[in-house]
N, C-alpha and C positions, 0 to 999 in steps of 0.2 A: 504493500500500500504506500509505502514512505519512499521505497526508490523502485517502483518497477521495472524497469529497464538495468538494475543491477547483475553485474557480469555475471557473480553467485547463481542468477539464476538462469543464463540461460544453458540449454538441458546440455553436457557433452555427447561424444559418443556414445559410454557405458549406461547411462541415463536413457536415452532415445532407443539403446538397443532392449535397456530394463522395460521400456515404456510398450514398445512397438512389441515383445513376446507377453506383454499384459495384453495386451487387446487380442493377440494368436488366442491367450488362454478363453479371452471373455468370449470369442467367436466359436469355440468349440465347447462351451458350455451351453450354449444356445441351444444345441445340437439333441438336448436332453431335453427340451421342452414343445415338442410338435406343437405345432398351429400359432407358435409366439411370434408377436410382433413388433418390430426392431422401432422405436421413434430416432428417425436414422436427420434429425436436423441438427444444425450448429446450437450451441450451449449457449451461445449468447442470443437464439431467436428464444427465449423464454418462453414468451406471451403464444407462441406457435406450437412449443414442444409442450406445455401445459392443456391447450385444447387439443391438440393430441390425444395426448393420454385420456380426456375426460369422453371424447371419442371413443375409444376401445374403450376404455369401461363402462362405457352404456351400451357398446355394441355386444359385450360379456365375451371378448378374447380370452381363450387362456391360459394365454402368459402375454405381459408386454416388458419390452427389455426397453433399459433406461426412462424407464416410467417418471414421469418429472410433475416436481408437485415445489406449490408456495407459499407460506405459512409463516407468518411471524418474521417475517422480511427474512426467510430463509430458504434458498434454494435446494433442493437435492435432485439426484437421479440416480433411480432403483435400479441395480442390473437387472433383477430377475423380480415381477410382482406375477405371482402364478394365486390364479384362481381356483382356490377349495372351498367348496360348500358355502358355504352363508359369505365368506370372508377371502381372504387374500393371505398368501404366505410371500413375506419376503423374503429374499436371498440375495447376501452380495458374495459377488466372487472376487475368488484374489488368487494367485499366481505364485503366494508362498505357498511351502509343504505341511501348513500345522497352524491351527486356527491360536492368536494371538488376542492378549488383553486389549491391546491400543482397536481391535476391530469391533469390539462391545458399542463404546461408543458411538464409531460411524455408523451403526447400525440402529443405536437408538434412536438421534437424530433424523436417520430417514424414519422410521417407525413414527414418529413424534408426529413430523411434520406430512404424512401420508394420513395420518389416524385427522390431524386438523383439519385436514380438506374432505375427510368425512370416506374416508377407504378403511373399511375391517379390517385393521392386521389381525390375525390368529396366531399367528406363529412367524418368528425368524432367524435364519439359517447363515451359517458363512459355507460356501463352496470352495474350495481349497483341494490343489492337486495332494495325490495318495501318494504317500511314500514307498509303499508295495510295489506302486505300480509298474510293471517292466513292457519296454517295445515290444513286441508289436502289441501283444495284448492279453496280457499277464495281469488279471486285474481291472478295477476299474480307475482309468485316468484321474475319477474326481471321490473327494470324499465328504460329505454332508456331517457338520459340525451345529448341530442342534442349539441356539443361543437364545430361547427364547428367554427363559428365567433370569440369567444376565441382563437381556433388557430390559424386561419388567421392571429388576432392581434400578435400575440405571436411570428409568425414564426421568423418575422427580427431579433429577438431577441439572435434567437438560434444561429446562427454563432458563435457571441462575446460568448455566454455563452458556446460553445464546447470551443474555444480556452483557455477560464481561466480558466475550468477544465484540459486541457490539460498541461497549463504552470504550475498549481495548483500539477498535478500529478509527471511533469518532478521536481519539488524543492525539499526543503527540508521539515519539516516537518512543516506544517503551525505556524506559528503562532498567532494566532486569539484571541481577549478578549472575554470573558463569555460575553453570553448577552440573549435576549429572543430566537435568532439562537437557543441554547445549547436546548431550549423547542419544538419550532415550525418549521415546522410542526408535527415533531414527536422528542422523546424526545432522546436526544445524547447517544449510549450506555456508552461515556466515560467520561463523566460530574462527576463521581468521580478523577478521574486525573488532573483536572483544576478547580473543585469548593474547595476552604476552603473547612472544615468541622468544625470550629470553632463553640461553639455553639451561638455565638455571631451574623454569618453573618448575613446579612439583611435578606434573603432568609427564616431564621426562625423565622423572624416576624409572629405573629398569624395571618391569613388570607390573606398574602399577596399575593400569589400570583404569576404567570410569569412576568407578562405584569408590575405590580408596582414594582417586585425584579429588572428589568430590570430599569427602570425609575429610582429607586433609586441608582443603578449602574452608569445610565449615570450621575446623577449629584454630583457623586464623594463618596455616602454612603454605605462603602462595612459593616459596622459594625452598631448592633444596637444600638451602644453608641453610635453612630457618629451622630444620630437622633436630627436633631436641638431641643432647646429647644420648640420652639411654634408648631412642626409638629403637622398636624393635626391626631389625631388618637380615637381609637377608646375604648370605658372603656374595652375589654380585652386585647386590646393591651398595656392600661396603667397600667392593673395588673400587664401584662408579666415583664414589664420594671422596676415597682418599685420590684419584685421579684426575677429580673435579678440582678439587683442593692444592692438589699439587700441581696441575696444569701440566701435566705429562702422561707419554702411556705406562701402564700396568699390567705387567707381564707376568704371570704367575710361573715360578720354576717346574710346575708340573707339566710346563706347556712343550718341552718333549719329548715325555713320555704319550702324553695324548697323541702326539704327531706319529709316533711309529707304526701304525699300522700302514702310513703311505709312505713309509719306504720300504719302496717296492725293488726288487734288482731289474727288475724288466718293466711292462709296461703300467702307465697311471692312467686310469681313463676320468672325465669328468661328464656328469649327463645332468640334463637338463630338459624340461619337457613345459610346452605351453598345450593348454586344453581349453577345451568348449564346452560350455554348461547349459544345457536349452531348462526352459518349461517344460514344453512340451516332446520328451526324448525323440530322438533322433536316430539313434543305432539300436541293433540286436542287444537287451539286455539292460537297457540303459533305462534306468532311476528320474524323475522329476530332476533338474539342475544337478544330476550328478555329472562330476568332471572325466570328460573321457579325452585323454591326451590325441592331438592330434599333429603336433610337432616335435621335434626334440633337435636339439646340438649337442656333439660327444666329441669331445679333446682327447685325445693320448698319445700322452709323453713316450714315445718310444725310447729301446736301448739305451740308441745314438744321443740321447737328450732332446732332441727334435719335436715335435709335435705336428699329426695330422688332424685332419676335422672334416666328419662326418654328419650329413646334415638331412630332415626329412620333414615334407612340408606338406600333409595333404590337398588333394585337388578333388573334385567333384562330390557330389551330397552323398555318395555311396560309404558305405563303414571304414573309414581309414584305418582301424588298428588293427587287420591282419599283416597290411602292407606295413604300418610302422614298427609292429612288433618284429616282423622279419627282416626289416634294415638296421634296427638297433640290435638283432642276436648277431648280426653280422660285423657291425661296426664292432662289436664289444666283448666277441668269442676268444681275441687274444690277450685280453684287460687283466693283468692280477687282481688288480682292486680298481672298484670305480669311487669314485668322491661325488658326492652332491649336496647341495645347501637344504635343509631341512627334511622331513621325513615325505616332505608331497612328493616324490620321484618312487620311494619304493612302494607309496600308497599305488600309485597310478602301475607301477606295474605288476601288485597284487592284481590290481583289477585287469589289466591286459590277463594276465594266467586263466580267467572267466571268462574274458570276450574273445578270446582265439586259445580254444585247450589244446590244439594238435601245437601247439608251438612252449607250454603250460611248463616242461623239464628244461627248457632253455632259459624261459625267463625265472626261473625256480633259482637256475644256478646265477643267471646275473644278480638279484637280490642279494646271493650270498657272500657276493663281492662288495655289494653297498657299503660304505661310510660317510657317516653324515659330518659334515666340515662345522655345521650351526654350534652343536655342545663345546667343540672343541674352542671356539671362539669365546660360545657364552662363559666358558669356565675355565677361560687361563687369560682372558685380552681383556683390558675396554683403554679405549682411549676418550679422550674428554669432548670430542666432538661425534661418538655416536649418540649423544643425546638419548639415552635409554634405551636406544633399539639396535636390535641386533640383526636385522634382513641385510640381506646383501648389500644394498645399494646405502643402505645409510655406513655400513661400517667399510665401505670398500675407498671413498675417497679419503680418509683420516689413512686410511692401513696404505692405500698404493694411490695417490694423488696423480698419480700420471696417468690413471686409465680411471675414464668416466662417460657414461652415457650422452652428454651433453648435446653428440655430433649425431645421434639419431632423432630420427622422426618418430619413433615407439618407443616409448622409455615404460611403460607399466604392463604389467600382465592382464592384467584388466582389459586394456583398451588392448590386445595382443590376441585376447578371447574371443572381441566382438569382431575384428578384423577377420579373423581367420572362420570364422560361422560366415560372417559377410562373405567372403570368398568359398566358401563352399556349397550356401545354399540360396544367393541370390547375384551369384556372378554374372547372369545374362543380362540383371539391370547394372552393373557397374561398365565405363569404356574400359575398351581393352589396356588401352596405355594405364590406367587408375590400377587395373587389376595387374599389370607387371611389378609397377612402384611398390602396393603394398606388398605383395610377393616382397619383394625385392626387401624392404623392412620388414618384415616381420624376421627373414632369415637372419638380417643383420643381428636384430634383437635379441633373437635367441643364441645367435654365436656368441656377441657379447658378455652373455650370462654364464656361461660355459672358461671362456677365457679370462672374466673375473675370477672364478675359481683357481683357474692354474694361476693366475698372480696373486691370489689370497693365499695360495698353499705356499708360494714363495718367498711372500711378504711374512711367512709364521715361521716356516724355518728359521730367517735369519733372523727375527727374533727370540727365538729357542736357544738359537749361538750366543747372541748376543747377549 
């Protein structure tokens, strides 16, 4: 209301790709309500999409999706208003796997202001994808989350809470302290505007956390020097502190003994894997938003000291991970040991072992090569500029300052997801040259991530020696 046109808001890629597999899901919901009818107008013709609706419910549809009603100077629009008996059941649907406290609420609200305009609600439901459910059709895609007694409770509630958004809207521009609000339910887009960035706040405490940043807010600790002497904490949070303090790194002496499993006499391999998480699954076997790897980059250091690099990039909507399981047994059959940054690589290829079993003894034995580089870092390193976190990208330019993301076009895994789904399952709307480039980045990317490992493993030896 105060800055609309604020950059915060408008959507990214991850956002548009969130937004656009919500509406795949609300389209195939539909799909369960024969004879429903869509009031398919723009949200801002109101006064249209309201006689609409008032249309089909005297014509006795039944079902009307985005059913639009206006009550107490409060808009809504119903996914799902299905007609039983005397009365009307609402249902909204949503696109997560597990029906959630923050959707009680939205759901009062329409109830509220559907019941004002003189529509029986009886009953109302949240629609939410099944966690059971597996491609092709294992299951039913959706699962019926019964919330009417939530709302019931809920309703008195709403009055009071339209008029404090209303007086909330007519002021000026809030004023409000940071607190777990800024986290939950979903995370503030404008939390850089009112958090520090100091590297000091409590907030980059290692491991801290929403729910403890907030605690330590409320009891007056906006800095990590402000940290009473006896707090209770944790040995990498007492690294962080005396490193913070001393303004240097902290190298724990155990850090090479952790290191020797990667010396190896022969080869080192590194892997890395980006994946794709739909709504609505995609491949043989595939879970609501479960991550099923569809690229990977693998480094190894040969004999000579040398390093080759092995690289695999799916193409077309068809299941990639027969093809990528068999270029990574390939790439990684002569690997003593493989290195990778936290446990998401041998999660992913747990799951390869289920989505291609004729291959299931190969990646059985790569697993057993696995070592995770993340422990090794979290429990012998910090330096004063990981700022409490320990992902690659924040502890790689303190540790190795000469190698940094800076010069690519894909710097997050996130936006790496949505690219790589885009190039799989709607490449005939992208031009061809668009669809070369992101290729072209996406590989860059994940080589990157691979090669920052051989220089993180480099960058720890010599400080083992040293």
């Amino acid at each position: 209301m105060h800055d609309p046109d604020a950059i915060e808001l408008q959507p990214d890629k991850v956002l548009r790709d969130l937004f656009d597999q919500g509406r795949q899901v609300g389209e195939v919901a539909r799909t369960r309500y024969p004879g429903g009818v869509l009031i398919d107008l723009p949200h801002d013709a109101r006064a249209e999409r309201v006689a609409a609706t008032r249309k089909l419910l005297d014509a006795g549809a039944p079902a009307i999706f985005e059913a639009t009603f206006i009550a107490d100077d409060t808009f809504v629009a119903i996914d799902v208003l299905e007609k039983q008996g005397d009365g009307y059941h609402l249902t909204e649907v949503k696109s997560s796997s597990s029906q959630k406290d923050q959707h009680i609420a939205d759901v009062a609200i329409q109830a509220r202001v559907a019941a004002a305009c003189g529509v029986n609600i009886t009953a109302a439901a949240v629609l939410h994808l099944n966690k059971q459910f597996r491609n092709p059709d294992t299951g039913d895609l959706f699962q019926r989350s019964d919330v009417t007694a939530p709302v019931v409770a809920f309703l008195p509630s709403v009055p009071d809470e339209i008029d404090r958004q209303r007086t909330m809207l007519a002021g000026p521009l809030p004023d409000v302290a940071v607190g777990l609000h800024c986290f939950e339910p979903y995370e503030c887009p404008f939390m850089s505007r009112c958090w520090p960035d100091t590297p000091d706040h409590i907030r980059h405490l290692a491991g801290v956390g929403p729910k403890r940043t907030a605690a330590y807010l409320a009891r007056g600790i906006t800095s990590i020097k402000d940290l009473p002497a006896k707090e209770k904490l944790n040995f990498t949070q007492r690294r962080q502190l005396k490193a913070m303090a001393e303004q240097c790194i902290i190298v724990e002496p155990t850090l090479a003994r952790e290191l020797e499993p990667l010396i190896v006499p022969g080869r080192l391999g590194f892997l890395d894997f980006e994946t794709i998480a739909r709504a609505i699954p995609v491949w043989p076997g595939m879970a609501p938003w479960q991550q099923a790897a569809a690229q990977f980059s693998y480094h190894e250091r040969q004999p000579d000291g040398g390093y080759t690099h092995a690289a695999f990039l799916a193409e077309g909507p068809d299941d990639a991970r027969p093809k990528l399981a068999a270029a990574m047994v390939r790439a990684t059959a002569q690997a003593d040991r493989v290195a990778m940054y936290t446990p998401f690589e041998k999660t992913r290829i747990r799951e390869l072992q289920l989505a291609v079993p004729q291959l299931a003894a190969e990646l059985q034995a790569l697993e057993a090569k696995l070592i995770d580089l993340h422990p090794i870092v979290k429990n012998c390193v910090y330096h004063p500029d990981f700022k409490g976190s320990f992902s690659l990208k924040y502890i790689l330019t303190p540790l190795v300052p000469e190698l940094t993301y800076n010069d690519l076009m894909i710097v997050d895994g996130r936006v790496a997801s949505v690219e790589i789904a885009r190039l799989l399952f709607v490449a005939d709307k992208i031009p061809r040259q668009e669809r070369d480039r992101v290729r072209q980045d996406l590989l860059n990317y994940c080589e990157r991530d691979t090669w920052a490992m051989v220089k993180l493993v480099e960058r720890l030896r010599e400080l083992a020696t040293a």
